[in-house]
MARTILO-55833 format. One record per residue (C-alpha): x, y, z. Coordinates in pm, whole numbers, plus 50000, padded with zeros to 5 digits. Example, Ala and Ser with C-alpha at 12.3 -4.5 7.8 and 13.67 -1.06 7.14 Angstrom:
<pators>
512304955050780;513674989450714;
</pators>
This chain:
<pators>
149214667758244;150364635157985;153514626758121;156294621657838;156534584857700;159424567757880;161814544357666;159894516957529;161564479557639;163734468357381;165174431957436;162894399057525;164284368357683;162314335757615;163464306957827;161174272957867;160324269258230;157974254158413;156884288158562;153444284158608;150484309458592;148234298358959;145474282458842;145084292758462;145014272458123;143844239958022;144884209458258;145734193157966;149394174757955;151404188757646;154864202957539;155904235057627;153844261157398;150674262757658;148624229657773;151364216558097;154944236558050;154644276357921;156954297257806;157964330958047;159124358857910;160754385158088;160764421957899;163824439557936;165124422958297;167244436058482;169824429958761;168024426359080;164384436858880;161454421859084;159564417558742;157924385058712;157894363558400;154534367158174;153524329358171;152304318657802;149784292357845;146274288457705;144184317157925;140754309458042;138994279558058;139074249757841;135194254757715;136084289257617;135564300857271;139214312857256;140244277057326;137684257457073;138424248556789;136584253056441;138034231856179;135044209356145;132464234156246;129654248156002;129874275655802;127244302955823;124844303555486;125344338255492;129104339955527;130164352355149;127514381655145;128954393955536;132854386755466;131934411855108;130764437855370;133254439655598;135564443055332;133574479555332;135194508855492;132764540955572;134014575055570;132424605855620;133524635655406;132784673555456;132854694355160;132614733255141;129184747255098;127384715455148;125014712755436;125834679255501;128314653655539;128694630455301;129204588655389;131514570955177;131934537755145;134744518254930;135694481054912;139164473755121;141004449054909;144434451355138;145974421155270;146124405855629;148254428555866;150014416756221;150204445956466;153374441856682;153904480956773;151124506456681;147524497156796;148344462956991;148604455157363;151974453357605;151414425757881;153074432858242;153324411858534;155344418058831;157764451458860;157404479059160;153914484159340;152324512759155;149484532359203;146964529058940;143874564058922;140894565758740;140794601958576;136624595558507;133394590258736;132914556758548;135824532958609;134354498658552;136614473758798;138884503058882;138604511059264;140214544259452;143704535359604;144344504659339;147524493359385;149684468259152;152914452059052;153734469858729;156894474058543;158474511458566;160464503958217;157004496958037;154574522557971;151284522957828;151084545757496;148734570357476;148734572357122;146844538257078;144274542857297;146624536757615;145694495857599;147344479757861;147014449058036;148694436458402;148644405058514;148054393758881;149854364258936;149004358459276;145064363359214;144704348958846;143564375358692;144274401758461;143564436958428;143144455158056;143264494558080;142214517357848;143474550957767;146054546658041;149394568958054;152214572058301;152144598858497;155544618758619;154934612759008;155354567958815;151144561058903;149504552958600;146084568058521;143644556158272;140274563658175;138964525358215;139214488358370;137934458358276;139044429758518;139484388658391;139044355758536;142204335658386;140304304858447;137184321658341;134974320357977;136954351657843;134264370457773;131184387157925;127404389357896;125664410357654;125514444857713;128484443057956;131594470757783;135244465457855;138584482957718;138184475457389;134874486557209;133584447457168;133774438057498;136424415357503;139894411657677;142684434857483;145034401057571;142704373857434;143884363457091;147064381057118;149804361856874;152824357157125;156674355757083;156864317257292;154014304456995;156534321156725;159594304356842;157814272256886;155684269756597;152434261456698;149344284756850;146564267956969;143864291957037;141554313656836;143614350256725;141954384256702;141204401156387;139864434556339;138264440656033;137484472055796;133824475155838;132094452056118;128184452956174;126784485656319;124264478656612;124254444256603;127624419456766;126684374956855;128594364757196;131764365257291;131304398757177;129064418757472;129324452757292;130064467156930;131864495956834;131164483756444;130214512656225;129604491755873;126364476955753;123904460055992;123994427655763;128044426955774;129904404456001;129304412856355;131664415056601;132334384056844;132114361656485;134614336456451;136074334356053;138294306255987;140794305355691;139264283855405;140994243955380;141794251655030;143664285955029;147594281655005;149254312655153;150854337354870;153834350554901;153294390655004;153874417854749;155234453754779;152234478554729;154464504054629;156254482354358;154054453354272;157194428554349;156894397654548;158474402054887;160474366854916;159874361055293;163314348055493;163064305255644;162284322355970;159284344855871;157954316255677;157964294855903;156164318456162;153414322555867;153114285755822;151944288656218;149754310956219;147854300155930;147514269456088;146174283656381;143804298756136;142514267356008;141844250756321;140874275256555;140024310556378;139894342156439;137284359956641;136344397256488;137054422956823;137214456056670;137534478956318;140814486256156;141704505555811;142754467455663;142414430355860;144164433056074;145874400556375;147264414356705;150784405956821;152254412357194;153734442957190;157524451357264;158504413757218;157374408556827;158444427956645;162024412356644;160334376456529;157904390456231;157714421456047;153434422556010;153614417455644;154064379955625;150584372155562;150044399155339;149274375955042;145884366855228;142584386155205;139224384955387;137664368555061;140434340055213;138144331655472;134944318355571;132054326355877;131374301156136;127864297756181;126394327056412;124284321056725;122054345456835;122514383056763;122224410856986;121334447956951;123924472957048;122674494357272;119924473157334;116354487657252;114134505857500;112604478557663;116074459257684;115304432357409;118364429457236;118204393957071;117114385656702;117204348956718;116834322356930;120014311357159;121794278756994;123754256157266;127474264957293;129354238657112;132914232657087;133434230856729;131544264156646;132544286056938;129674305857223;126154311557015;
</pators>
């Protein structure tokens, strides 16, 4: 029985500590937006609450693809013809009397959306010890009788694919759940588990399925309220895109759930905003009139395209139009998910790819269709 959705947290409280995550980010001495100090944010506290504080801090390990950076990397000779693809949203239609189902395809020419409420990821630490039950044979990292430290005033949503992540502090690790729901007896069930190494790559080998249908962490690449107050993100974001490769996905991808063209831009590619492009200003779909954007939102934009520039975005699932992932419950207050608007995928270009893999692999378990390049730091895993 799906439990009713509790109240959703409504207030976040950002204070710079030094509250520190055991173990995880970069060792690197900086200010506080994630390389020495973070940023804690506490959803919703309350008096005598034994919620902990979410650290923000650069996750995973400093030679991780979500921590290199791309602005003087290579782009990939084939990165117009792929970024035209994935522009491409397929569709199949059913009409009366006809045997069968038609595919559609037609060119997305929307501008770049930020999630910060419907299809984006809440991120827990602390709260009461609650039982967490597998409702499926198949529970990846789940075990029977899981306990954690989860939140009772933040529940996962069921109408977004229940994503949810927790966060161990004491272990340094992370937990992303998918379909999850709160049940009435508190527990939370969910369908699936995918457990992460904070001080880990952030991603898995090939072949190896998670919460979200690439493979990677529903919390890597998340845009977070600390980097909005303070200006500055330094790590690679998530993008979803209308139409990524069917079949086919390059590392830190380990799965695909891509359903365009085999040729289009896999998932796990990194696309970085082009040097040149000067953000528009967005415009009202519904009345073709520029939407003046206030200081603040501006100069949250002005971040994250800068983030763009240096360190990317890496493609982790499909979406109706691009879409960038922001933490969800604490966001939306900062940005309204129209401030990029004025960009479009034609905005950006593909960092060269490294090897591809077939998705699910192919009867004898060959999956690759190129040699393996070396990791480097400027063009992300190969």
């Amino acid at each position: 029985m799906k439990a009713p959705l509790r109240p959703r947290a409504a207030a976040a409280v950002l204070a710079v500590t030094a509250v520190l995550l055991a173990g995880c980010g970069s060792s690197d001495s900086g200010d506080a937006t994630g390389r020495s100090g973070t940023v804690a944010l506490t959803v919703n506290p309350t008096e005598g609450s034994s919620q902990l504080p979410v650290p923000e801090r650069r996750f995973f390990s400093d030679s991780s693809p979500w921590n290199a950076r791309v602005d003087s990397g290579r782009t990939d000779p084939r990165s117009a013809r792929m970024i035209s693809e994935a522009r491409e949203r397929v569709g199949v239609i059913e009409r009366a009397g006809s045997q069968a189902p038609i595919t559609e395809r037609r060119q997305v020419n929307a501008g770049l959306y930020i999630n910060t409420e419907a299809w984006t990821t809440p991120v827990v630490a602390g709260g009461q010890p609650t039982s967490l039950v597998c409702r499926q044979l198949v529970c990846g990292d789940g075990q029977d009788n899981m306990i954690l430290n989860i939140p009772d005033d933040v529940d996962p949503d069921p109408r977004y694919d229940g994503w949810f992540t927790v966060f161990d502090t004491n272990s340094s690790v992370a937990y992303d759940l998918w379909r999850a729901r709160r049940e009435d007896d508190g527990s939370i069930s969910y369908h699936f588990m995918r457990k992460w190494d904070l001080n880990g790559p952030g991603y898995s080998q090939p072949q190896v399925v998670a919460a979200r249908g690439s493979g990677l962490p529903l919390f890597a690449g998340l845009i977070r309220p600390g980097e909005l107050e303070s200006g500055e993100i330094q790590h690679a974001l998530a993008i979803s895109v209308p139409g990524p490769a069917q079949n086919f996905f390059v590392q830190p991808a380990s799965s695909t759930d891509g359903n365009g063209r085999t040729t289009s831009l896999p998932e796990g590619a990194r696309i970085r905003l082009k040097a040149n492009v000067v953000l528009p200003q967005p415009v009202d779909p519904r009345t073709g009139r520029t939407i003046r954007l206030t200081a603040q939102q501006q100069r949250l934009a002005d971040a994250i395209v800068a983030c763009l520039r240096t360190y990317g975005a890496i493609v982790v699932d499909r979406a109706a139009v691009p879409t960038l992932y922001a933490q969800r419950d604490v966001t939306s207050g900062l940005i309204r998910g129209n401030e990029l608007q004025g960009l479009r995928l034609d905005d950006f270009e593909v960092m060269r790819l490294g090897r591809q893999y077939q998705y699910p692999p192919d009867s004898e378990g060959t999956a690759g269709t190129s040699p393996s390049p070396s990791v480097t730091t400027t063009e992300g895993a190969s």
